[in-house]
C-alpha positions in Angstrom: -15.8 12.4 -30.6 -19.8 12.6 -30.8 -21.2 9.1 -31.0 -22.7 8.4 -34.7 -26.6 9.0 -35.3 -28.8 7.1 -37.4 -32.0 7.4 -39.6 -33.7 5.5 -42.0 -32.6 7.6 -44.7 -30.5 10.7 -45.3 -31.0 13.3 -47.8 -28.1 15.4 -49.4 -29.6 18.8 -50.1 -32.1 21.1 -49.0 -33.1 22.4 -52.1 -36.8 22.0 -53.7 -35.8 18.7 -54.7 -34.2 17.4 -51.7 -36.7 18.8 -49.3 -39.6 17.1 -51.3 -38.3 13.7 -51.6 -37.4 14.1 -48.0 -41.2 15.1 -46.9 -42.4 12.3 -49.4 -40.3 9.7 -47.3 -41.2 10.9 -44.2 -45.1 10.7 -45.0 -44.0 6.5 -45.9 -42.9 6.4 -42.3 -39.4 6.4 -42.3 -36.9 8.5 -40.3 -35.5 10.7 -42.1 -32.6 13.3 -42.1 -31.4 16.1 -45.0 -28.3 17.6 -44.4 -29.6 20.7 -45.9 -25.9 22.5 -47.3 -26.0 26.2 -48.0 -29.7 26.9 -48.5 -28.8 30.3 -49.5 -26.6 29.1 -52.6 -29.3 26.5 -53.7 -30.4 26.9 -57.3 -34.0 26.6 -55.8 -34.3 30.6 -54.4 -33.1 31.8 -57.7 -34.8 30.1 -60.5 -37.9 31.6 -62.0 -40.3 28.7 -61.1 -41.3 28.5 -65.1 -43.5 25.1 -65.7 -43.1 24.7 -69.5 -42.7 21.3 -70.4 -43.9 22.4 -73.7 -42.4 25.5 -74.5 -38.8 24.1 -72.7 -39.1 21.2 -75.5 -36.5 20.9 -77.8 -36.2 18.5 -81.1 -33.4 16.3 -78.7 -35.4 16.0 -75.5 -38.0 13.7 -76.3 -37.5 11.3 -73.3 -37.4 14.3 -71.0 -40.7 16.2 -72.6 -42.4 13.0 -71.1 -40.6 13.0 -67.8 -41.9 17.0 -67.7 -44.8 16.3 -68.8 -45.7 13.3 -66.3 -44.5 16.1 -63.4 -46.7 18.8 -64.9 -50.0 16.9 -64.3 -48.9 16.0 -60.9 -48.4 19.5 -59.8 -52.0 20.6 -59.0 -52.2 17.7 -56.6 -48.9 17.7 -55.2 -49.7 21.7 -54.5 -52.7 21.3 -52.9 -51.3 18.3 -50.8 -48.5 20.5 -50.0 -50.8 23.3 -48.9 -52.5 21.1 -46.2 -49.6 19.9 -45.0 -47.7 22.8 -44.7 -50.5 25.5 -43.5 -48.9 27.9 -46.3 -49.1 28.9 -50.2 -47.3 27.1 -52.6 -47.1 30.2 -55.2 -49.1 27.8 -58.3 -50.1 30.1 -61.3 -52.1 28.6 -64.1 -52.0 30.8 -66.0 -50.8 30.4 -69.8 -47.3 31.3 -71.4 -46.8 33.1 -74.4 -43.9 32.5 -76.4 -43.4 35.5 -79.2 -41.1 35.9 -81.8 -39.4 39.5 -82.1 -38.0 40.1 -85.7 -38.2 37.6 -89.3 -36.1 35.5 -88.1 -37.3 34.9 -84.7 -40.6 34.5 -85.7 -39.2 31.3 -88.2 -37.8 30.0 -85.2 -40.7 30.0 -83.4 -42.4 28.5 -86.3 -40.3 25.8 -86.9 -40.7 25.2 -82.5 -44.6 24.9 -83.9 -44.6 22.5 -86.0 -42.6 20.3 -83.9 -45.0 20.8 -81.2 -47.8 20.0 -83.8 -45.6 16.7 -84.9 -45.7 15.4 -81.7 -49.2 16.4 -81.3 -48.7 19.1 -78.0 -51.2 21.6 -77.7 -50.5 25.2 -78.8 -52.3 28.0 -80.4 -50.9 30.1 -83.3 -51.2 33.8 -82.9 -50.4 36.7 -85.1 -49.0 39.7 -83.7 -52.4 41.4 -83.3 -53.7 38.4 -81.6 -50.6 38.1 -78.9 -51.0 41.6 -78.0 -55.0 41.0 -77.7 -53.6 38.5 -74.8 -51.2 40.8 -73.5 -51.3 44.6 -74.0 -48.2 45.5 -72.8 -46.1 43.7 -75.9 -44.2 45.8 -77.9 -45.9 46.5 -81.6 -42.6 44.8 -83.1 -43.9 41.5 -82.5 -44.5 39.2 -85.2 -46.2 36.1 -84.2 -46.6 33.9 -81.0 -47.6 31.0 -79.2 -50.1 30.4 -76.7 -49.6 27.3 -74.5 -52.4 27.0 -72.0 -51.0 24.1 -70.0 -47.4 25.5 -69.4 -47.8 27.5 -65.9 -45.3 29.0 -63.7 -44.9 28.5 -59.9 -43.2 31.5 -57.1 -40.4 28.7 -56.2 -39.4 30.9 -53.4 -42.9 29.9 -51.9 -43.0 26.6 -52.8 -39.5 25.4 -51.4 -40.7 27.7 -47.3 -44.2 25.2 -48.1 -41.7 22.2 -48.6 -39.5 23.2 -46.0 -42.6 24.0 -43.0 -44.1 20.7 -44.3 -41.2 18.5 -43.7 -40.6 19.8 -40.1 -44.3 19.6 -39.3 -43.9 15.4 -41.1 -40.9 15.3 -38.7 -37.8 15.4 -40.8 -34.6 16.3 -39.4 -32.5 19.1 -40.5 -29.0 18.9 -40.1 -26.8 22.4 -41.0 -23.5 21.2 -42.7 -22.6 19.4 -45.4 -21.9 16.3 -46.4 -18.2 15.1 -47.4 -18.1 11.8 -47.9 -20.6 8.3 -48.2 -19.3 5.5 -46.2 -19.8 1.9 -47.5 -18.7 -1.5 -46.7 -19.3 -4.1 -49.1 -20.4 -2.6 -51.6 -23.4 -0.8 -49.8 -24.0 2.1 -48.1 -23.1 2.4 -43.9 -23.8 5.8 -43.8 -22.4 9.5 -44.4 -19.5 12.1 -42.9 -20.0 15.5 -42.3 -17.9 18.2 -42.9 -17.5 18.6 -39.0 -16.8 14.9 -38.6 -20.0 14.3 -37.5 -21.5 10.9 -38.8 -24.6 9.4 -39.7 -24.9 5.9 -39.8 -28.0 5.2 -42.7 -28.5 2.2 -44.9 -30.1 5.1 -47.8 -28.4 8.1 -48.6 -30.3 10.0 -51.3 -28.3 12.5 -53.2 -30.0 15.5 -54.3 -27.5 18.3 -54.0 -27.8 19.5 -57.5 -24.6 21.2 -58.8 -22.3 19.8 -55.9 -23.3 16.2 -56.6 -19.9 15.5 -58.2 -18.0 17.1 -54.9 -19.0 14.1 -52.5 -16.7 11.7 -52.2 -17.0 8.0 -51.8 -19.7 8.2 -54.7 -19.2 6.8 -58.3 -18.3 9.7 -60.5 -21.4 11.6 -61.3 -21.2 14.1 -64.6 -23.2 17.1 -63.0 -21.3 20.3 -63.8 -22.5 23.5 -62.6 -24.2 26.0 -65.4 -24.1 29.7 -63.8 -27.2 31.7 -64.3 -27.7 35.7 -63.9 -31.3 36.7 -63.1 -33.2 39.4 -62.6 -36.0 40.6 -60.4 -37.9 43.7 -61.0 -40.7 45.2 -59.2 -42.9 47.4 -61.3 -44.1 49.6 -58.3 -47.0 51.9 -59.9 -46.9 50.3 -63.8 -48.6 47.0 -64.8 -47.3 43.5 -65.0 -47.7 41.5 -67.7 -50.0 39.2 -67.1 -49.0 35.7 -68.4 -45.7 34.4 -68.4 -43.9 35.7 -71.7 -40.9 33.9 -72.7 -39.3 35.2 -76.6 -37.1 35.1 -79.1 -35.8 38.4 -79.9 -32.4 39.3 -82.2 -31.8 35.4 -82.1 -31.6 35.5 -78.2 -34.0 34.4 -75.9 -35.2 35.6 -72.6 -38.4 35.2 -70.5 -40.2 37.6 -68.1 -42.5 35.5 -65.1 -44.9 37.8 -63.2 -45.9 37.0 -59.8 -49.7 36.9 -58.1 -48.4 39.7 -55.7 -47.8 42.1 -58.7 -44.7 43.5 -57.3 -42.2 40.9 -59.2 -41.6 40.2 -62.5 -39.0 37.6 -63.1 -36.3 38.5 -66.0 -33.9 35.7 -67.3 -31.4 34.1 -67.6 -28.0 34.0 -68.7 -26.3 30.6 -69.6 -22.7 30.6 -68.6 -20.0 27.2 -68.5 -18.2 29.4 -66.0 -18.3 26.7 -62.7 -19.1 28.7 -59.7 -18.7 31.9 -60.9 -20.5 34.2 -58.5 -20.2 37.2 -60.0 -23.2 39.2 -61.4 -21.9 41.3 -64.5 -22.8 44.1 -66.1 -23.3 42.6 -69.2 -25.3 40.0 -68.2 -27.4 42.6 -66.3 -27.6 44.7 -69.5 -28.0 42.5 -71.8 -31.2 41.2 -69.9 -33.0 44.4 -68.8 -31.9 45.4 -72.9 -34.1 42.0 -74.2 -36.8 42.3 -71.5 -37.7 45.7 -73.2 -37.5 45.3 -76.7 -40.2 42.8 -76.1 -41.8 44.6 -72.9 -40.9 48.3 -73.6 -43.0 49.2 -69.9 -39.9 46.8 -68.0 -38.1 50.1 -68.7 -40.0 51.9 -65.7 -40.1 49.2 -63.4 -37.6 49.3 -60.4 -34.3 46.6 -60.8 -34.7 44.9 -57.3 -32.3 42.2 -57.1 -29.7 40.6 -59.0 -28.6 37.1 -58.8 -26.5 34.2 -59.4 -27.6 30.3 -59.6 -26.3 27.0 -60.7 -28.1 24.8 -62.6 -27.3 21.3 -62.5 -25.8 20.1 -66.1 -25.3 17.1 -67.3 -24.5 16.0 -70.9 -27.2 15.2 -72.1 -28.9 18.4 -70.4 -31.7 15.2 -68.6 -31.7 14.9 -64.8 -29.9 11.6 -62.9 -32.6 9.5 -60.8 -32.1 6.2 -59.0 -29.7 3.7 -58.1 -26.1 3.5 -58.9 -23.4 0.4 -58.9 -22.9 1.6 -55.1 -26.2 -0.2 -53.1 -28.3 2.2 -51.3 -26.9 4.8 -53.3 -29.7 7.0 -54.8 -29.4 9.8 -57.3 -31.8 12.8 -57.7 -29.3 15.4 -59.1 -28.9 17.1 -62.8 -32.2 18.6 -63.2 -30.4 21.3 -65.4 -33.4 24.1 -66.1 -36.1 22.0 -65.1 -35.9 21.4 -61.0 -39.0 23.2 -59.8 -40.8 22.1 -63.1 -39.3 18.3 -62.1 -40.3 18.4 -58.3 -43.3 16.2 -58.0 -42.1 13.7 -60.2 -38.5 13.6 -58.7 -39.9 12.9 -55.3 -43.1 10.8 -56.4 -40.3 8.5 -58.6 -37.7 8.1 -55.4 -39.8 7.2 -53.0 -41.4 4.8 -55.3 -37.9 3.3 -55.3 -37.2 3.2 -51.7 -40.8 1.7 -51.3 -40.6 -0.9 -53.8 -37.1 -1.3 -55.2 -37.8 0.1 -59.2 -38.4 3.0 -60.5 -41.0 4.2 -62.2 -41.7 3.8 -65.7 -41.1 7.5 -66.9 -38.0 7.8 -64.6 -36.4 4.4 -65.9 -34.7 5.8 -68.2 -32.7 8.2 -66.3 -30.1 6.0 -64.0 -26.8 6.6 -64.1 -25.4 4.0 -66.5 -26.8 5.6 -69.4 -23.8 7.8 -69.3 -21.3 4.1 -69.1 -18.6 4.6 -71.4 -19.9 1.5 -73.7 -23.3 3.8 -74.1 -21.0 6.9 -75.5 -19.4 7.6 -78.9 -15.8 8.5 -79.1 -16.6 11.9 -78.4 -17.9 11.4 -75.4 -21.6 12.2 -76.6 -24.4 9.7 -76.2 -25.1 7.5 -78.8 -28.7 8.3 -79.1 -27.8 11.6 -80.4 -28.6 13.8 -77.6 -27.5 17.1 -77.0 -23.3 16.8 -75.2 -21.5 19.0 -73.4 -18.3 18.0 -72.8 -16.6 18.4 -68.8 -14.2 20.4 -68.1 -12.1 20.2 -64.8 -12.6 23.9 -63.6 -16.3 23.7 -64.0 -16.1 21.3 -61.0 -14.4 23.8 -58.7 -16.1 24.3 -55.3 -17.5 27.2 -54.9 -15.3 30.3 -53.7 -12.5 29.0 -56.5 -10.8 31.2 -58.3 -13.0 33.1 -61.0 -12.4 31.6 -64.3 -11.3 33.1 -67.4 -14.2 35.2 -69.3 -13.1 33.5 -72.8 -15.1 30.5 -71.0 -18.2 31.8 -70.7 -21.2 30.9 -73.2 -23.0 33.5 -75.2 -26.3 31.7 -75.1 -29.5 32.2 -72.9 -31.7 30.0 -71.1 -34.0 29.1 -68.7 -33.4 28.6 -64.8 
């Protein structure tokens, strides 16, 4: 048997948010290892890389519109560091999004998402349907109204987790293949972490940042992070024009959003929401149902080329808000449960646990994110939290590993969402 290893701290994850609080720990001095998983299944190469702490609002999320909104003005920073470091592009677009409202009904929707903004004092413009097309040609004349918000960008997350990645080799972090199956302790604390493979790590920090596998590690408190499948579309629009800002709309009571890219030859299309565990298939109807929204509010998506479809997990919890910091296990730290905000949540993710490791708290804006929010004094009877946030409840199969048998479709949810 291999002798065991050690570092200062090890990461669980290689995903955007693992590889950043990694990079971040590294540049503090420590050693550092991330046992990076199956890159290829992380949630961070699918997701459309929207940052819209503003237009992702919703009138339960107030805590979490200041979490995204204390990431959001660390990005440009964070980027530009990141750029240095790493020698390559980290895919930031400022550009605005417009969110549009399809049909009566949409369009009171989207009013009623406006004056909550205006409540809580968020910038947004309100446009009429001549004026959102004056921003974006390509809209289809059906649209009835919009909203322009200026500080909500987008960001290629492909590009920005290779920039995280090359920085954090270049900082000196190690990469370990393989995945880890159980935290060790004695005491109480943490002594380190197994491998699949048997191989062991002996760390006084394990970090874990494994988004929708969180739950599968064992010798951890139980974590509520289910898995949330997404279907998302790529298209490349060859010869036609992209839109030019990120459009996200209600249309027929669904929603859908459409990200262009700097390159001009991708144009993001998303996403379904689906309590179907690891569910890899991609469907036709989630396809259709897509590619059918995406041109009732973009009729030119019609003639672009479909050039890849995929599957990812988002991270859920129940209160749909991510899990940061310490846990009743010592050395124990949580970055997991970023649900449809991990590339928006980045920065502040890494920025808030290495402020932990460095000095022992957390941040102000991430205090309210631990763990024992979700303690079972803290929860009604129904298992939702007492503050009135939105609950889902867990189910046992939405915790299978991946490769499980594929669920029942009667599970899966008719809504849409953002990944």
């Amino acid at each position: 048997m291999t002798a065991p290893q050690a570092a200062d701290v090890v990461v669980v994850g290689g995903g955007l948010i693992g590889t950043a609080i990694a990079w971040q720990l590294r540049l503090t001095g420590r050693s550092v290892v991330v046992v990076t998983g199956e890159r290829s299944a992380a949630a961070s190469g699918v997701a459309a890389g929207m940052l819209a702490p503003v237009t992702e609002t919703t009138f339960t999320e107030g805590a979490l519109l200041a979490l995204n909104q204390a990431s959001i003005s660390q990005y440009a920073g964070f980027v530009a560091q990141l750029e240095e470091a790493s020698g390559l592009p980290a895919g930031l677009r400022r550009t605005p999004t417009l969110s549009v409202a399809g049909n009566s009904d949409d369009a009171a929707q989207l009013a009623a998402l406006a004056a909550y903004l205006d409540r809580l004092g968020l910038d947004c413009e309100r446009l009429t349907s001549r004026e959102c097309r004056s921003y974006e040609p390509l809209l289809s004349p059906t649209i009835r109204s919009g909203l322009l918000v200026a500080g909500d960008w987008s960001c290629d997350n492909r590009l920005l987790w290779a920039a995280l990645v090359e920085a954090s080799r270049r900082a000196g972090v190690l990469e370990v293949p393989g995945f880890v199956h159980q935290v060790e302790s004695e005491h109480g604390r943490v002594s380190g972490v197994v491998l699949a493979d048997g191989t062991r790590w002996m760390t006084a920090a394990v970090v874990l940042a494994n988004g929708a596998w969180a739950a599968q590690v064992g010798g951890t408190p139980p974590i509520p992070v289910r898995p949330v499948k997404g279907q998302i579309l790529r298209l490349d629009p060859v010869r036609m024009p992209p839109p030019s800002l990120t459009i996200r709309a209600f249309t027929a009571g669904q929603e859908v959003y459409l990200v262009p890219r700097d390159s001009g030859r991708e144009v993001v299309v998303g996403a379904t929401v689906e309590q179907l565990g690891f569910d890899r298939r991609v469907t036709a109807g989630g396809v259709y149902e897509l590619l059918r929204d995406a041109r009732q509010v973009l009729p030119v998506t019609a003639e672009y080329v479909l050039s890849e479809t995929s599957v990812g997990y988002r991270p859920g919890t129940p209160d749909n808000a991510p899990i940061l910091g310490p846990c009743e296990l010592d050395g124990l730290l949580l970055a997991t449960g970023h649900y449809r905000n991990g590339v928006l949540l980045t920065p502040v993710t890494a920025t808030a646990i290495t402020h932990l490791v460095e000095r022992g708290t957390l941040p102000e804006v991430a205090s309210g994110f631990t763990l024992d929010r979700f303690a079972s004094d803290r929860l009604a009877p129904d298992g939702s939290a007492q503050d009135g946030s939105a609950q889902d409840r867990l189910a046992p199969e939405q915790l299978a590993p991946s490769g499980s048998p594929d669920p029942p479709p009667a599970q899966a949810s008719a809504t849409r969402g953002t990944t």
